[in-house]
N, C-alpha and C positions, 0 to 999 in steps of 0.2 A: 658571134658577138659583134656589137658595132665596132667600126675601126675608130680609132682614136680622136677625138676634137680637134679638127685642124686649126683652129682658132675660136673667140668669142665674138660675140659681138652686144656691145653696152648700150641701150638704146632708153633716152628720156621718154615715160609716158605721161601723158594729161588728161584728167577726166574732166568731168563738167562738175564734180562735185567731191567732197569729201565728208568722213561721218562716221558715225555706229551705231550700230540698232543689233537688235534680239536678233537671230535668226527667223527669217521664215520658218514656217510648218515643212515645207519639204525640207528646206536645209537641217531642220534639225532631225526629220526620221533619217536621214542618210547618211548623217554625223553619229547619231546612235548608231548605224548599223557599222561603219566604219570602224567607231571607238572596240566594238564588240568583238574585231576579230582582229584588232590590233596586236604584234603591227605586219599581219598579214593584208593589211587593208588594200595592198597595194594590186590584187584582185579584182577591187571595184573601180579602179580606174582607166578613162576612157580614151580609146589612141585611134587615130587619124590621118592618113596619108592621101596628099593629096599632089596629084601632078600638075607641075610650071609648066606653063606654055613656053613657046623660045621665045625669045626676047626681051626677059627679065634679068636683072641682076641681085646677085645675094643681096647689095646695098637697097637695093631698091624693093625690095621682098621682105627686109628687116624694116624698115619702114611702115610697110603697108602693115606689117602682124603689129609693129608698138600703136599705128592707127586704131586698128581694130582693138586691141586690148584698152588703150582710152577710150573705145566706143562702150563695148561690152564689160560695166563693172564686175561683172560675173568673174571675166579674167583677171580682175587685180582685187577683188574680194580676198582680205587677211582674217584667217579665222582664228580667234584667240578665247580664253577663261578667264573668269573675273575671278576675284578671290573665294566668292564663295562655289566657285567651279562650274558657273554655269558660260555657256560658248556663246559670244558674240562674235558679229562680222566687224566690219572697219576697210573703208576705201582712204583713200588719199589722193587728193587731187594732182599730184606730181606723186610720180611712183620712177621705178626703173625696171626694163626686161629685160632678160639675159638670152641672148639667141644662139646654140652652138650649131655649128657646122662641121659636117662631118661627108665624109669623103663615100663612106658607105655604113651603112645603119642596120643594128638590130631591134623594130620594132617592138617585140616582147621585150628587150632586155630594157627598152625605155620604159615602157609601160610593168614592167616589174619592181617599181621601187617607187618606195612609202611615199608622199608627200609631207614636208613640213608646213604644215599647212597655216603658221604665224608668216607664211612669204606667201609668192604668189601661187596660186593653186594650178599651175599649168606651166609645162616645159616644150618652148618650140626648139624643133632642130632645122635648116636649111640643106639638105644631100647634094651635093655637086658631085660631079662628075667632068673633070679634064680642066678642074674649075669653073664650069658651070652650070647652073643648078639647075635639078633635076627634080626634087621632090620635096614637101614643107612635109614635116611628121610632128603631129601637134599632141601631145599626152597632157589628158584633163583630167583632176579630180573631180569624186562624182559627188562630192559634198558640195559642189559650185554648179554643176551643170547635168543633167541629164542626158539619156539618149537622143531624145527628140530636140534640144537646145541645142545637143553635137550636131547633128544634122545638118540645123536652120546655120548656124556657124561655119557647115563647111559647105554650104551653096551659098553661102553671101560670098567666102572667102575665094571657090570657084567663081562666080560673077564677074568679080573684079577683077580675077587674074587672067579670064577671057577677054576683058574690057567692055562687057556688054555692062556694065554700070562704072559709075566713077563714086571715090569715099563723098564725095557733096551730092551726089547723085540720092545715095542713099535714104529710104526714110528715116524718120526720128524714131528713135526708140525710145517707146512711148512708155513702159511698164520695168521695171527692174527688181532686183529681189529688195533694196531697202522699200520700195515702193509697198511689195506685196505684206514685208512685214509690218507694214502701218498702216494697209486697209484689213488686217485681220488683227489689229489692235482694236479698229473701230469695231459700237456697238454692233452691227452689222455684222460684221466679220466674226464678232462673239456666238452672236446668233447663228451663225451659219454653224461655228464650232459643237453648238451646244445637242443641235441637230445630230450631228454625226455619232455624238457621244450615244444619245439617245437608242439610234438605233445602233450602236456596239454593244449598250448593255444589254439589249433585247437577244442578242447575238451569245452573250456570253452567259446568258442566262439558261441558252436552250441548248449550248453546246455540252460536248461528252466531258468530263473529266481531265478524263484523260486516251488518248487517241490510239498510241502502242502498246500490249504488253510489257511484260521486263525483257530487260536486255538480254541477250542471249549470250555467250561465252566471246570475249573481248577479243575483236580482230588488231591485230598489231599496228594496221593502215586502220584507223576507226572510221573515216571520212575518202570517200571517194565520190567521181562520175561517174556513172554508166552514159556511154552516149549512142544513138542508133540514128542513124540514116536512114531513110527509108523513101522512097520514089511511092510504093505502094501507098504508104500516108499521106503524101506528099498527093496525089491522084485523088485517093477516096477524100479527104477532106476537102479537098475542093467541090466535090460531087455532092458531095452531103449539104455543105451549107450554099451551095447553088440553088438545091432544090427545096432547103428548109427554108430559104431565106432570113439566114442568121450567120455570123461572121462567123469565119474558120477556128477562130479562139474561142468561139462557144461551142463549137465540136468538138475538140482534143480537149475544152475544161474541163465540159461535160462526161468524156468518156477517163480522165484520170478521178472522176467525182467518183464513179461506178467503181475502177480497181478500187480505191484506196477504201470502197466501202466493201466491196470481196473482199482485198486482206487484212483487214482489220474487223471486221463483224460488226464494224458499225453501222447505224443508220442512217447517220449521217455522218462526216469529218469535215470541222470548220477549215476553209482555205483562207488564205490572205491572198490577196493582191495586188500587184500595183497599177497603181490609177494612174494614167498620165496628168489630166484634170485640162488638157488642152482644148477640151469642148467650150470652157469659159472664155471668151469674147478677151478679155484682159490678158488671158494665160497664154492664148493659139498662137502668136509669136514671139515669146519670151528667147531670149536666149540666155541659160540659166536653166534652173530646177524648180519645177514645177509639181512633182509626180505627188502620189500620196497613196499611205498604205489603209488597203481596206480589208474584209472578209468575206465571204460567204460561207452557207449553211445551207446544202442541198440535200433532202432527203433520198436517195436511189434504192433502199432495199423493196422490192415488189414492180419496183416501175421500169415500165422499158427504155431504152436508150432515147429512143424518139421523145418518149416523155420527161427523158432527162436530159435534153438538149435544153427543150422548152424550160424548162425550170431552172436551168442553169441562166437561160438568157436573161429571164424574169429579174432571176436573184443579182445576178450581174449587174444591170440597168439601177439597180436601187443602189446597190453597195457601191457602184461608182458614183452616184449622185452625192454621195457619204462618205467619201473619200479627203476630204478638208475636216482635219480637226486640228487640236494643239495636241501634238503626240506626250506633253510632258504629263497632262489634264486624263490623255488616255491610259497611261501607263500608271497612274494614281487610279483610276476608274477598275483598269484590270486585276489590281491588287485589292481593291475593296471589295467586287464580288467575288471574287478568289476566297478571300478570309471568309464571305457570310455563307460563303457552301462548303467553307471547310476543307481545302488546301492551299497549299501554299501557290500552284499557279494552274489555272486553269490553261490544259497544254492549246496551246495556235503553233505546230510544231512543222506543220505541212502549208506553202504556198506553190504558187505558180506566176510565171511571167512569161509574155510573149513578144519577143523583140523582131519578128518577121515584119518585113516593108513588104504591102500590099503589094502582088504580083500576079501576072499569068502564070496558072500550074504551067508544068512540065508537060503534063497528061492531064486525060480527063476521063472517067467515064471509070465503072467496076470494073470492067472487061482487064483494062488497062493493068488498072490497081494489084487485081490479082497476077498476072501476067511478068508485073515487076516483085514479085513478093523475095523473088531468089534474090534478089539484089537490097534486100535491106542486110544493114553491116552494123556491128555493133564494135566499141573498145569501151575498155576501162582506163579512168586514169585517177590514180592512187600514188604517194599520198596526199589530201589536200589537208588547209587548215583546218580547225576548227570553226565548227558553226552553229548556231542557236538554232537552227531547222534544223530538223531530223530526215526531212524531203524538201527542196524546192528545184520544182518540174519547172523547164523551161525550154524554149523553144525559138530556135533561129533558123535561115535561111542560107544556105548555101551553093553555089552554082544550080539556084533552080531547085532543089529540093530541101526538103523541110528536115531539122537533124532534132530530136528529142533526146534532151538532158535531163537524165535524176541525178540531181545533187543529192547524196545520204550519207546519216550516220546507219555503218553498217552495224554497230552494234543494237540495233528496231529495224532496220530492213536491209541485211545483207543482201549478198551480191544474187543468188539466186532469187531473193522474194524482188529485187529492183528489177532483176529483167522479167519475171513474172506480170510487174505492174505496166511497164516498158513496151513489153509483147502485146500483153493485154487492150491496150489501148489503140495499138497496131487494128490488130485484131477486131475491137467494137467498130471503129469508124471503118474498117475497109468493108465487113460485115454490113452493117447498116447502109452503105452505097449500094449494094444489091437491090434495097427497097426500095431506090431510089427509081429502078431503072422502069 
């Protein structure tokens, strides 16, 4: 547990502006996704440790974070409901941040609890040590900011605390989320929307039903991880999309494409994704939230792996391009072809995401791959919240090797069909680096 708040610290902030506006498109899928597993939400938020060089002082470190938080309205974004319940933001050009210090810290135990998110969306702490400080631990909600907005946040925040930039140094920060949500007001921005919708009802047109059987006899934990380690995956996927010349996420898509269509007997099963959408020129240094959720619809019954990489890539490249819609406009969209085929929801029960930062494998080569297979490890962890996916496969980076997550509701894919799917996918990409060689 962290040790107790040695003190606060009250600090005036200033922006360049004050206001309110709709939410963006991402701000509002990831407010729905939040609202949804309330108020376990505290899940989705993102925490950050970051080490002081010597020669800083706490006073001098609560400073530079109230700087930054009047730079980045992202951090003093209030997210509030109108009467008739719909969620707007709201900056204020004087605001206040609260910074606690703390002598020694439990990262989880910050990042474990809900946000109110009518305050600011982000809790900094300062760690000293002998009273002097040692480590800034910054916990963000993700209805304000993103993976990749954290990032761009914590290399500025590094920059400065090395001194290789100064806050006037800095460029202007040219794009912000009130910004984003008034050029997807404009007709433009409709257009773009109307685009996405298009191709989702295409999507939801050709997709199954429904995705799982029925439920099978009620586990008491209904939600768990399954999570695997594997160096072996970790090896062959890099070998694979070396020699396809396709990104490592279209190898492990591709091959969860293939299980989910072995244990299911489908043809195909629609994925969801998420898009970061940082290819747009406006969006690639946002700091804030950008992402967007899209699908895909890959056929794999008859086709080989190899040919369902390709197809996975293919369908990828679209459904990313499709990724910007107005999530309120889709979720109307999904309930209308749902009613004119005659259920109540056409299931999108299964996604994936890939949070690995580009890296040199571990290893390379099948030789390898195989050689490390004794050393893939798997754990469970049970119980988690509830969740609207029934599967969402993800995938990070750990000291160098690759760790694959099935989030499930075990009552559609218990705990032996997730490591069947889990192994499975082990399995096609380590396989398929043979062909490589």
């Amino acid at each position: 547990m962290s040790a107790p708040v040695i003190r606060e610290l009250v600090l005036p902030v200033t922006g360049e502006r004050a206001g309110r506006a709709p939410l963006s498109w991402a701000q509002r899928v990831q407010w729905n996704d939040t609202q949804a597993i309330a108020p376990d939400d505290h899940h989705f938020n993102l925490a950050r440790v970051v080490e002081v060089p010597p020669g800083w002082t706490t006073p001098e470190l609560a400073g530079l974070l109230a700087a930054l938080t009047g730079r980045h309205e992202c951090l003093r974004t209030r997210y509030l409901v109108d009467a008739d319940g719909n969620p707007y933001q709201e900056v204020f050009e004087q605001d206040e941040l609260r910074i606690a210090v703390h002598e020694a810290v439990d990262v989880d135990a910050l990042r474990g609890k809900s946000f109110d998110l009518t305050g600011l969306p982000v809790r900094m702490s300062v760690v000293e040590s002998g009273g002097v400080p040692r480590q800034l631990v910054l916990v963000l909600s993700h209805v304000t900011i993103d993976f990749a907005g954290a990032n761009l946040l914590v290399d500025e925040l590094r920059s400065l605390l090395a001194g290789e930039v100064s806050l006037d140094g800095l460029p202007p920060v040219a794009h912000r989320q009130f910004d984003e949500a008034a050029r997807q007001a404009t007709p433009a921005g409709q257009r773009r929307s109307a685009a996405s919708l298009r191709y989702w009802e295409k999507l939801l047109r050709e997709s199954p039903l429904t995705i799982f059987g029925p439920p099978v006899a009620g586990d008491a934990d209904r939600f768990g991880q399954l999570s695997m380690s594997s160096p072996a995956l970790t090896a062959a996927t890099t070998t694979v999309a070396r020699r396809m010349g396709v990104s490592g996420t279209t190898v492990v898509m591709a091959a969860v494409n293939v299980m989910l269509g072995r244990i299911t007997g489908q043809t195909a099963v629609p994925l969801r994704l998420i898009a970061s959408n940082r290819g747009l020129t406006e969006l690639r240094d946002v700091v804030g939230i950008t992402l967007g959720s899209c699908a895909i619809l890959v056929p794999t019954r008859g086709r080989s792996f190899a040919e369902a990489v390709w197809d996975t890539a293919e369908a990828t490249m679209q459904a990313y391009r499709r990724a910007q819609c107005d999530p309120v406009a889709l979720t109307a969209l999904r309930a209308a072809v749902s009613a004119e085929r005659g259920v109540d929801e056409i299931e999108m029960s299964c996604g994936f995401n890939d949070i690995r930062v580009a890296s040199a494998s571990v290893v390379d080569g099948y030789q390898d791959a195989v050689g490390l297979l004794s050393r893939t490890g798997f754990s469970w962890q049970t119980p988690l919240p509830e969740q609207e996916s029934k599967l969402w496969y993800w995938v990070r980076e750990q000291d160098g090797v690759d760790v694959h997550h099935a989030l499930v509701d075990t009552w559609y894919l218990p705990r032996e069909r997730a490591e069947t799917l889990v192994r499975g996918v082990e399995h096609l990409v380590v396989t398929a680096a043979a062909s490589c060689q």
